[in-house]
N, C-alpha and C positions, 0 to 999 in steps of 0.2 A: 207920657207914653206908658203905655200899659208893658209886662215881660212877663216873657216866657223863659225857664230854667233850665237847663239842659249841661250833662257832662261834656260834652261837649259839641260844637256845630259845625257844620260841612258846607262849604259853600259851593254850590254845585253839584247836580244829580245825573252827572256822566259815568261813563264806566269807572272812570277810578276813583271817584268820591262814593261808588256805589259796593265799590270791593273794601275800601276803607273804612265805611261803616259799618259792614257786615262782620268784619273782622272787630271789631270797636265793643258792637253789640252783644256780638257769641263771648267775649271776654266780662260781659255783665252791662257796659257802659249804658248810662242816655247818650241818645244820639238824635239829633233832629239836624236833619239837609232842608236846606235851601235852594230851591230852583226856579231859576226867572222863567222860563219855559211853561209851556201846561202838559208838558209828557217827559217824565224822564227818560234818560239817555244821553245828553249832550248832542255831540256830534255823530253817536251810533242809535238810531232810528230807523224806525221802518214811516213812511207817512204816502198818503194819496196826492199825485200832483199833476195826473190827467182822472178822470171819472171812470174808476174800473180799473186805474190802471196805482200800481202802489210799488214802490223801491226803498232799497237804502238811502238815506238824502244823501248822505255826506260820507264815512266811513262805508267800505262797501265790500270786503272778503273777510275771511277769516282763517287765520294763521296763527297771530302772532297769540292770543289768548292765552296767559299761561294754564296749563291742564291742571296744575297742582289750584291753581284759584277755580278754577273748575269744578274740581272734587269737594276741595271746601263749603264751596258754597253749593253744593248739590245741583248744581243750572240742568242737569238733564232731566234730575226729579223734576224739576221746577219749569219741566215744557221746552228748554231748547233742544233742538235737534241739529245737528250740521253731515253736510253729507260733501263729498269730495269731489273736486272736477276732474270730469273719466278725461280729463289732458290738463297739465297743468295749465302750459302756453303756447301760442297761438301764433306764431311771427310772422303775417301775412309781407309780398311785396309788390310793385307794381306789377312785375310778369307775372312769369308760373314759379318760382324759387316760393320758399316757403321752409320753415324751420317748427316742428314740435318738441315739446317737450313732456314728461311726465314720471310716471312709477313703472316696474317692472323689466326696466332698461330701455326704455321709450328715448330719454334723453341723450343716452349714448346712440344708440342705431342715430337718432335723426341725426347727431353730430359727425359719427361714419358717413355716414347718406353725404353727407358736403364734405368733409376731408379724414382719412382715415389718422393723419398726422394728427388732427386735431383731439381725434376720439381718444390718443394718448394720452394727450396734453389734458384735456377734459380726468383723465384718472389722475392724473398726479395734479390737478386742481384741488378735487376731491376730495384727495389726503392731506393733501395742504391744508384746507380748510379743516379736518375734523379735528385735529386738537386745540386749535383756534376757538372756533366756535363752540367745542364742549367748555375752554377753559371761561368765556364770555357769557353761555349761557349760567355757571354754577353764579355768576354774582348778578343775576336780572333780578333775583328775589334777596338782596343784600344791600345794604348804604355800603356804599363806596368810600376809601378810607377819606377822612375827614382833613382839609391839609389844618396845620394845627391847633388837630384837637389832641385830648387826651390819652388816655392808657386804650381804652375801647378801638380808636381809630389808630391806636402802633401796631394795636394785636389783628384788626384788618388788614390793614397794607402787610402782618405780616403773612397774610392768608393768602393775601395777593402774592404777595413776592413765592409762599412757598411752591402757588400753582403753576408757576410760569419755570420757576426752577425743577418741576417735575416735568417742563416739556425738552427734549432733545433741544440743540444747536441749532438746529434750522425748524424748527416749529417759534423759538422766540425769535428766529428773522422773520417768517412771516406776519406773524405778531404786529414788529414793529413797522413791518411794511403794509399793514392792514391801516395803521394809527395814522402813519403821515402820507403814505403816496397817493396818487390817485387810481381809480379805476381800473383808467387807462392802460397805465405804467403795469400793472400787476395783470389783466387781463393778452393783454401784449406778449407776457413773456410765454404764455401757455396755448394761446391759440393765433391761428392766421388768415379765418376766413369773418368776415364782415360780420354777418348774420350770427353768427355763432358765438362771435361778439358782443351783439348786440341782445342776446339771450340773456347774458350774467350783468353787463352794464346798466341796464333798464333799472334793474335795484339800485343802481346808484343815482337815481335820479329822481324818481320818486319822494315826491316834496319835498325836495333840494334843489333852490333854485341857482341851478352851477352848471358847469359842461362837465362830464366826466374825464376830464384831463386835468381838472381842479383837485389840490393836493386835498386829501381830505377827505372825498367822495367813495373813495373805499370804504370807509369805514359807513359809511352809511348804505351801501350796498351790506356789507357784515351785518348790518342789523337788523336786516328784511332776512338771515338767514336762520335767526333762533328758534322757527316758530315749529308747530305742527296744528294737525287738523285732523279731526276725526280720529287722536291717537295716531297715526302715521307720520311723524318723521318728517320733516320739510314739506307735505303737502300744502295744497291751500284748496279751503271749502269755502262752502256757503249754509249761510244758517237759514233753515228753512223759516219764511215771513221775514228773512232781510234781519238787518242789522239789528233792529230793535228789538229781533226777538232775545237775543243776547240780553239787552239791558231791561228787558222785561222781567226775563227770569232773574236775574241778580237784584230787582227792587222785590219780587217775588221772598227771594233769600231772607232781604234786608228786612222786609213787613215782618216774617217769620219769626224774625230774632227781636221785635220791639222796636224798629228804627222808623221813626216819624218824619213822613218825606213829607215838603209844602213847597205844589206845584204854585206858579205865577206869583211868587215869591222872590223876586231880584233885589240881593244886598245891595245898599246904596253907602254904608260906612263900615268900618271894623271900628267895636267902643275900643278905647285903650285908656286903660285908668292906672297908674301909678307903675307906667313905664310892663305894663303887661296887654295882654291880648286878653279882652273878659267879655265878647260880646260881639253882635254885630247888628245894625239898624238893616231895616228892610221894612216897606211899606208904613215907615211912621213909626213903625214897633219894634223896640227892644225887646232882640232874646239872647241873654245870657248864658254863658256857658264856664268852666273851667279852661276851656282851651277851644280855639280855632285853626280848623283844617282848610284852606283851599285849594276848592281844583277848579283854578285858571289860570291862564297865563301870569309867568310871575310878573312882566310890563305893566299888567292891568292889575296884579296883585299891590303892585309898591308904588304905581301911580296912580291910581284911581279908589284903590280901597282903604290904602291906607292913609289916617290922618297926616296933614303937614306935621315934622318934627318929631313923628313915630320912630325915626328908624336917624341913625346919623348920617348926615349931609352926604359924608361921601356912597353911603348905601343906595341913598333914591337916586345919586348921580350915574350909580354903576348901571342897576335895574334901568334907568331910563337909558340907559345906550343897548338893552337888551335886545338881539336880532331876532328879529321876526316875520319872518319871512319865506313860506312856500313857491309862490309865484303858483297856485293850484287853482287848475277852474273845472267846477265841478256841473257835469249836466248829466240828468237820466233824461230817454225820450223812451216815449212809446210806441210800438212798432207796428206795423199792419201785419209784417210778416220777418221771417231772417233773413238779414242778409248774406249776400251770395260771394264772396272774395275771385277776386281776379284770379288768384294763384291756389284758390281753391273752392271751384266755387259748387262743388255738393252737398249740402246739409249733412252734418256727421256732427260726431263727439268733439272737435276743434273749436265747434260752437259752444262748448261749455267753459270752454279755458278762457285765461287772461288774454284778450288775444291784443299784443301788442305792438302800435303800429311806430315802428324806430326802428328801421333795418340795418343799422350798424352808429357805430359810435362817433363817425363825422356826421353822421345826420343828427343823433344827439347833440352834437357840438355845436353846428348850427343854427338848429332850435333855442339853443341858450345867446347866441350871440347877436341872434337876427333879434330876440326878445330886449336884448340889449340896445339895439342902434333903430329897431323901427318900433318900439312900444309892445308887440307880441311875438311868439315865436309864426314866423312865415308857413314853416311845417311843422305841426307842431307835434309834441310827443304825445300821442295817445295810448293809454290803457281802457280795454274794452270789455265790458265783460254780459254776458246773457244770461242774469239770473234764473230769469223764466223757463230754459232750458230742463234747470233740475228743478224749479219751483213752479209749480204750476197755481200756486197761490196768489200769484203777484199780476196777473192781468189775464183779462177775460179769453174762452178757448178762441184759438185762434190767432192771438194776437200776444206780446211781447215784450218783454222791455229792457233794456242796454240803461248800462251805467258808464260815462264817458269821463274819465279822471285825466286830465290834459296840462301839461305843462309846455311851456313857459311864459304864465300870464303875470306879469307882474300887477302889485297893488296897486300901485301909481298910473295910470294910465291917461294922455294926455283927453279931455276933453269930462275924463270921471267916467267909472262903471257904470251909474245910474242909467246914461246917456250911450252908452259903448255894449252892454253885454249882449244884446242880440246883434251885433255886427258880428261879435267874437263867436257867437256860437255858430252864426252863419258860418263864417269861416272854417270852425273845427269840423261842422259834418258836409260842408263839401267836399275838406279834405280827408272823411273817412269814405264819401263816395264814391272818389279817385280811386281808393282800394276797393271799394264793394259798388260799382252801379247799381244804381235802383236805391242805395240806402235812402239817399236825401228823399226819394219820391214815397218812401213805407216810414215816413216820421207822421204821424197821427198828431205828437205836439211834447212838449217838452218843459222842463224846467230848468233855466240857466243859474249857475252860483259863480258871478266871479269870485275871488279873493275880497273886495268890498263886500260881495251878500253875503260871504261864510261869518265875516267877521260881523257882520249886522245879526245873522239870523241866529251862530252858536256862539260870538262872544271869543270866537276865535281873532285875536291879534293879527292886524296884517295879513288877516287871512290865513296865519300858518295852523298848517293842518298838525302840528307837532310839539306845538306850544311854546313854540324858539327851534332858531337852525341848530342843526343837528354837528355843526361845524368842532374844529377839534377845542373851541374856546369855550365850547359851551357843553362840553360832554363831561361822565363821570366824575370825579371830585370839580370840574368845573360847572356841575349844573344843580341850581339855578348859579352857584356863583362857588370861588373856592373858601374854606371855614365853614358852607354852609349845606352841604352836600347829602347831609344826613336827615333828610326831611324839616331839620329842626332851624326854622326862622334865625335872621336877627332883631326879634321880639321876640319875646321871653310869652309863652300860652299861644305860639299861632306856628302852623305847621303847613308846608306843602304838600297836595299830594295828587297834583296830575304832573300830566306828561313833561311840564315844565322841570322838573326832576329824574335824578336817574330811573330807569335807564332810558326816558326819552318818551318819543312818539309811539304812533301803533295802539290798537287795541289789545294791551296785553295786562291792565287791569296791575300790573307789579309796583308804579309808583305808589297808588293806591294802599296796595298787600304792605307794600315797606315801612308808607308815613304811618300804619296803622300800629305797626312793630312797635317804629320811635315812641311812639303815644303812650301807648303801652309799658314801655321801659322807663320811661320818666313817670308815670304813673306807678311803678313799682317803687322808685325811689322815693318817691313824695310822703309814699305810706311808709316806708323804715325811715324817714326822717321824723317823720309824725308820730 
């Protein structure tokens, strides 16, 4: 076999193996990613999947991107654009009821509009949330303390411990009622009306395959709330050209600083030579590095990449019980025209929001349970969104295209995807026709992803869209596992750095910004040892 040298390799050229090396490289590093794909991006792409007509495949708003990896890597110089939905969200129902949300106090009025009791309840939500969420978003770009490691991981936790003892008595209950209750439970106490409900719930459900009355699911609603867009504060945008304009501009970055991307390039081994990480085979050919980064699922990380006897027994036994699991089925269709909602059916600015179809949080609950005892959700949860609205890049005049993010489809499915995805999608836009007539009839043609195609086509586990649930066994010092929390492997030269790691799912590029820290820091060491 022939080798190629490099300080070190990336396995994977998605967003966070892409923030990873930019960061790697701006510090002087070689850098050469690997990607089995022929466009980088992973999961966040733009691609054509009727003629004329182009979407995000898989990953499909933008929020959660941190701004700080943003500026770093220059993505505006470098051609992304993002612009904001003139409404956040869209809650259509079968009558005329109907729930918006957005900026400028859009959110409140709508919540007035249905119960003035609630529009209270909605402000003392509000404040609830804000020292919660500023004290969760200072550690997104942070390793989370390490359970026992050294002096580095006491002097964390005690960063941790000192931000929490800066919150009042009732900022660390809510805190600790974010970590273990569920949605439900904490949504319950604030509001009374269905709908409005079902407004703040929907984040807790989103590739979490669970009811939101699941102990837990709070905390993963908490983590759709860190983001912003376009600089504004908890908005959510769209990047003009779709998802991949995002990971365009970051391999943009990454070219800029020296980092050698090689598309249709799929690792098939990591070398391990004398109880270290020195390498990885892909296409027959060894290339050598100082250290290994990947960004994928840690499942696929410790089962499939690493050699047997890499790692101790009880490690690949742990990893091999890794949860993974979205239950996410993903379709864009192409539109002849927009559709027109029951409960609201004039063309306006509703059509640029998320528009999302769960009118309160028994129907989210039934969605999960019905996916439980009959193979998919009966009604299933949709999020809707009309790129083409603010982008008029993405398909020809006149014509449109929705990206359809649905839960509750599990992996398993009796009879197999292969054989089953166009029933299911049948079924999802019938049932988004129920709420808009005419949609089924302005579908032009479509592209289905169960949970089997995501995982076929990005290499996404089980289909999860988040690299592992987001459950409380698998969070912060518990993710990928506890000891190892800190980007840094149990292998000595190989590092994690997608979502599989704190803080998790989302396009927010911070696994990446973090493992690149770790690298870096034992990279300074090696040299004063030296």
């Amino acid at each position: 076999m022939t080798e190629a040298t490099s300080d070190i390799l990336i396995i994977g050229a998605g967003h966070n193996g892409l923030a990873c090396a930019y960061y790697l490289a701006a510090a002087g590093m070689k850098v050469t990613m690997l990607e089995r794909r022929s466009v980088v991006g992973g999961a966040a792409v733009t691609e054509e999947f009727v003629p004329g007509f182009r979407n995000s495949t898989a990953s499909y708003t933008v929020s959660l991107l941190n701004p700080k990896i943003i500026d770093d890597m220059g993505l505006y110089r470098h051609g992304l654009r993002v612009v904001l939905r003139k409404i956040d969200n869209f809650l259509p129902t079968l009558g005329s009821d109907h729930l918006l949300s957005g900026r400028n106090g859009l959110t409140r009025a709508e919540i007035a509009r249905h119960s003035p009791a609630d529009a209270e309840g909605y402000d003392a939500y509000v404040a609830a949330l804000d020292s919660v969420v500023a004290l969760l978003r200072a550690w997104l770009l942070r390793a989370p303390p390490n359970a026992g490691g050294g002096l580095a991981d006491i002097l964390s936790l005690l960063k941790l411990g000192n931000g929490v003892r800066h919150m009042d008595l009732e900022g660390q209950r809510v805190l600790l009622d974010f970590f273990t209750k569920s949605a439900a439970e904490i949504l319950e106490r604030y509001f009374r009306t269905d709908i409005v409900k079902a407004l703040f719930g929907f984040d807790a459900v989103v590739g979490n395959y669970a009811s939101p009355h699941a102990p837990g699911s709070a905390y993963v609603l908490l983590h759709h709330l860190f983001g912003e867009a376009a600089g504004v504060a908890g908005a959510w945008g769209h990047a003009i050209g779709g998802m991949g304009a995002i990971t365009q501009a970051m391999a943009k970055a990454c070219r800029e600083k020296g980092v050698e991307i090689l598309l249709d390039t799929p690792v098939e081994e990591i070398i391990v030579e004398r109880g270290r990480a020195t390498g990885v085979v892909a296409g027959g050919k060894a290339f050598r590095a100082r250290a290994v980064a990947a960004n994928v699922n840690p499942k696929f990380l410790f089962g499939s990449l690493l050699p047997d006897g890499a790692v101790a027994p009880e490690i690949s036994r742990r990893m091999a019980g890794w949860g993974a699991e979205s239950a996410t089925f993903r379709m864009n269709v192409a539109l002849s025209e927009l559709p027109r909602f029951t409960s609201r059916p004039k063309p306006g600015d509703h059509l640029t929001a998320g528009i999302i179809i769960a009118p309160s949080l028994g129907y989210m609950d039934r969605a999960y349970t019905s996916a439980r005892s009959e193979g998919w959700a009966r009604e299933p949860i949709v999020e809707m969104l009309i790129p083409s609205t603010l982008d008029d890049s993405l398909a020809p005049p006149g014509g449109h295209v929705a990206s359809l993010f649905c839960q509750h489809f599990p992996y398993n499915v009796e009879g197999g995807w292969p054989a089953r995805v166009d029933e299911a999608a049948d079924h999802i836009i019938d049932h988004v026709d129920a709420y808009a007539p005419g949609f089924k009839a302005s579908v032009i043609g479509r592209l289905a992803l169960s949970p089997w195609h995501l995982e076929q086509r990005f290499n996404l586990v089980g289909g999860d869209i988040f690299h592992g649930k987001m459950g409380l066994d698998q969070l912060f010092s518990a993710r990928p596992m506890l000891g190892h929390a800190d980007y840094r492997m149990p292998l000595a030269g190989l590092y994690l750095c997608g979502a599989g790691a704190h803080p998790g799912g989302g396009v927010t590029g911070a696994p990446g910004h973090n493992a690149a820290h770790a690298i870096l820091a034992d990279r300074r060491k090696l040299k004063r040892v030296a």
